[in-house]
N, C-alpha and C positions, 0 to 999 in steps of 0.2 A: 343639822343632826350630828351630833357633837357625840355619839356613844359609841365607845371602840373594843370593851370588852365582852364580848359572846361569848356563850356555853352554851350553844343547840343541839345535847344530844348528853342527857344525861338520868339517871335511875334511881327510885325510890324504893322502900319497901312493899310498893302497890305491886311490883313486880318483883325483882332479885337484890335490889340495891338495899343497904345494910340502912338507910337512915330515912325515917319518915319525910314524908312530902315537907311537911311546914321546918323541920332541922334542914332536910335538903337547900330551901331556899335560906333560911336563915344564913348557913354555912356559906351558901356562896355568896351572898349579899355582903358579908362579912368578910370575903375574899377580895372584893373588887369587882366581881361580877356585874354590871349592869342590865344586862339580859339574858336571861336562863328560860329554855327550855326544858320540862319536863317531858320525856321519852320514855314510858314504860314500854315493856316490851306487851305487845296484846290487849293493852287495857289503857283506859283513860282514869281508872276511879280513881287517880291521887289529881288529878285536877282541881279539883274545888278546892282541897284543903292547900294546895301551893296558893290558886293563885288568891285565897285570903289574907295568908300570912303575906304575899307578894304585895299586895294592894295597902298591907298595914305598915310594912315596915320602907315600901320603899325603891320596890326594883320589878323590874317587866318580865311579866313570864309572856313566853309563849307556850301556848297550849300545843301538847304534840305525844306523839306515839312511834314506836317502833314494830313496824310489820313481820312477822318471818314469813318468808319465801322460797317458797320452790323451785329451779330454776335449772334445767340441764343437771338433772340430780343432787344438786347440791343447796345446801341452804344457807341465802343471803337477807339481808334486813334494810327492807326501806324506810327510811324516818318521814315521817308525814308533818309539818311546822304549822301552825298558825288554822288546826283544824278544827272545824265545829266540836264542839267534845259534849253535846247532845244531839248529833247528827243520828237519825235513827239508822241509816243503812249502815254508818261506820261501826254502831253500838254492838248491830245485831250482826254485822260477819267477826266482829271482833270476840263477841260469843262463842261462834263454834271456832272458831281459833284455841281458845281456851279450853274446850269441852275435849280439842284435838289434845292441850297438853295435858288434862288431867288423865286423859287415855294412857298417855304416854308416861306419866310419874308412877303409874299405878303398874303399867307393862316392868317397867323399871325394878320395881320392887319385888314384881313375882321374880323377874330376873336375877338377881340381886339373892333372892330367898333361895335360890336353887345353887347357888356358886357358897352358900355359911353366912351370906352378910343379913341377918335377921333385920326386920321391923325398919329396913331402910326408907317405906313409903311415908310412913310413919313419921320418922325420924325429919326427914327434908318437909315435911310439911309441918310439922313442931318449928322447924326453922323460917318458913316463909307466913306470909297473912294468909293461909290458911285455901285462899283464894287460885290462886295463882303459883304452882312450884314448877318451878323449873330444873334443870341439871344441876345449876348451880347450888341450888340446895342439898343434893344431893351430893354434892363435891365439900360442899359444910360439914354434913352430917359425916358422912366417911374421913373425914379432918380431925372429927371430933371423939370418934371411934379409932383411932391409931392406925387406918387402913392406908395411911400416904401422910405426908409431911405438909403439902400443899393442895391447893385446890388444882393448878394445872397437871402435877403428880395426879390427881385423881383421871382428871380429863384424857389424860395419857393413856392409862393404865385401866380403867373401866370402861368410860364413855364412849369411843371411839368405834367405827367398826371393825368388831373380830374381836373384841374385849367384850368380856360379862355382861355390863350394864346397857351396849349398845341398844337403839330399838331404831328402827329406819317407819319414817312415816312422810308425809304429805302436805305441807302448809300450803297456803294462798298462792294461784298462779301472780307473777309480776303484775301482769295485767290488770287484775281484777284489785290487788293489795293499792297500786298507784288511782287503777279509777273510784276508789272507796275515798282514797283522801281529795283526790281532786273534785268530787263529790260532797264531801263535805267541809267544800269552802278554802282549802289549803294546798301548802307546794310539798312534791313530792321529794325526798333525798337520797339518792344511793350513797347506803353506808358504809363508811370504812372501806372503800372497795380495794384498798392496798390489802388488807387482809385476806380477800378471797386467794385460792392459792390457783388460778385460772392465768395460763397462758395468755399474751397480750393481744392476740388475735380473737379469743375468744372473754379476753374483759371486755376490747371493744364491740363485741355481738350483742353483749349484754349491755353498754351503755344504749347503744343503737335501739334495743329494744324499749330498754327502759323510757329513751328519750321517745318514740313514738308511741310510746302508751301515754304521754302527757308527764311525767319526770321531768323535772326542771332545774336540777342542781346535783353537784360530785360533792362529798363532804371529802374536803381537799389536806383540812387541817385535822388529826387524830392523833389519838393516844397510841394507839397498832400503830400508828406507820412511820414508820423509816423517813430519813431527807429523802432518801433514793424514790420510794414511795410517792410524797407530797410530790416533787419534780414531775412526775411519770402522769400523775395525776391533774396538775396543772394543764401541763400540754395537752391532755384528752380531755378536758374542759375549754380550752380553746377550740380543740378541735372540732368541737360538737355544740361550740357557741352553749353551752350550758350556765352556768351558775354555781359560785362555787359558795360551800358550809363549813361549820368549823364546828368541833365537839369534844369532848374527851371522853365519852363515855363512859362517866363518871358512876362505880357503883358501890364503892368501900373507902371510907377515910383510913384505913390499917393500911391500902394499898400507897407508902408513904411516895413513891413515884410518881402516883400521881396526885397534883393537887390543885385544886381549883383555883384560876384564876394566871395559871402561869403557861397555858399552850402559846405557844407561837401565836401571830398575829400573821392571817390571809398576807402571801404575796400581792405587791403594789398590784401588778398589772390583771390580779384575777378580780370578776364580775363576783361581788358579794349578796348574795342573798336576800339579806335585808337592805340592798337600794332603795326599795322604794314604801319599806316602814318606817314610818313615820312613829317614833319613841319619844318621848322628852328624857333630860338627863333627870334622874332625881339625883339627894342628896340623904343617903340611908339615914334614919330614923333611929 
């Protein structure tokens, strides 16, 4: 098993990411990629058209998704790899997942309407597949309106709470978000977990947890994290005999920092994810 470049954790237009499923995989096939994972946040529907174009030109998708989660009030994201993506139970909590965020674009917008920012529900949905908007759309649209310079400028300054646009809501307990993918058919991944901004006594509560709901891997390697990060993270994957991921969370080609194909490679001594898939190498098409 000869294939050393991974991207298990990354975004299409099906959710917030700037480039349709079939450009997504083209793009990193074209990178070097050999295996890419599709990770919408909430939804599986860019699956079929990835892994078509996947299957034509030449490169191994894993089918996957990213959970939002509830978690000691604050909200973290489990990536789910290698899962059924017509699994009906994943389908249908993945649903009100959704029904949760179009609650919240819409609360956003009355928000929004009350502080001078007009037709912002509007506007973030003009930006995303119509289906699926999230903040980030929202962080587009007021980019595009003059209201901040940047998308994080927006995140700062609106989104957060005690700013305008905030709304506090409720996603999927850990529990239930991990037994949905391990349900259907797949491993579970706490994401990015250098990003959470949780004390190290209570990230590990949250591994601990994670790992007994059936979680089986730390995405160890990311675009968020720091050396200091990756280090911190290794050792709390030993610790917990876990499995370590690798991803860049890839959601914008403007974003020139990041670019596919060039994250770090898994330290030697960490337990990688895919041990025991079985891929052949192709040769892109």
């Amino acid at each position: 098993m000869s294939i050393c470049n991974y991207d298990l954790h990354t975004h299409s237009t099906a959710s917030d990411g700037t480039m349709s499923p079939s450009a997504l995989v083209q793009t990193a096939a074209q990178s070097g990629i050999e295996v890419l994972a599709l990770t919408d946040h909430d939804t599986l529907s860019g699956i079929k058209e990835a892994k078509a174009v996947a299957d034509e030109i030449g490169i191994n998708l894993v089918p996957g998704v990213e959970i939002s989660v509830t978690w000691n009030n604050k909200t973290i994201h489990i990536v789910g790899l290698h899962v059924n993506y017509e699994s009906q139970i994943l389908q249908d909590n993945l649903n009100k997942l959704r029904e949760t965020r179009l609650w919240r674009a819409q609360e956003i917008g009355r928000k929004f309407a009350k502080h001078g920012i007009a037709d912002a529900f509007e506007g973030a949905k003009a930006l995303s597949n119509g289906n699926l908007i999230s903040r980030t759309h929202f962080a587009r649209f007021l980019v595009q309106q003059g209201f901040a310079t940047g998308e994080k400028q927006v995140f700062k300054h609106f989104l957060v709470p005690g700013k305008p646009g905030y709304v506090q809501l409720e996603w999927a307990k850990l529990e239930d978000a991990v037994q949905w993918i391990v349900e259907a058919g797949g491993q579970a991944v706490l994401a990015h977990p250098g990003r959470y901004s949780f004390k190290r006594q209570d990230l590990r509560h949250l591994i601990h947890k994670f790992q007994n709901a059936g979680g089986c891997a730390l995405e160890v390697i990311s675009s968020s994290h720091t050396l200091e990060h990756q280090i911190n993270i290794v050792k709390l994957a030993k610790e917990f005999n876990l499995l370590s991921s690798i991803g860049s969370d890839f959601h914008d080609a403007k974003k020139t920092w990041l670019k596919f194909g060039t994250l770090p490679r898994l330290p030697e001594d960490c337990v990688p994810i895919w041990k025991d898939w079985n891929y052949v190498k192709y040769t892109l098409k």
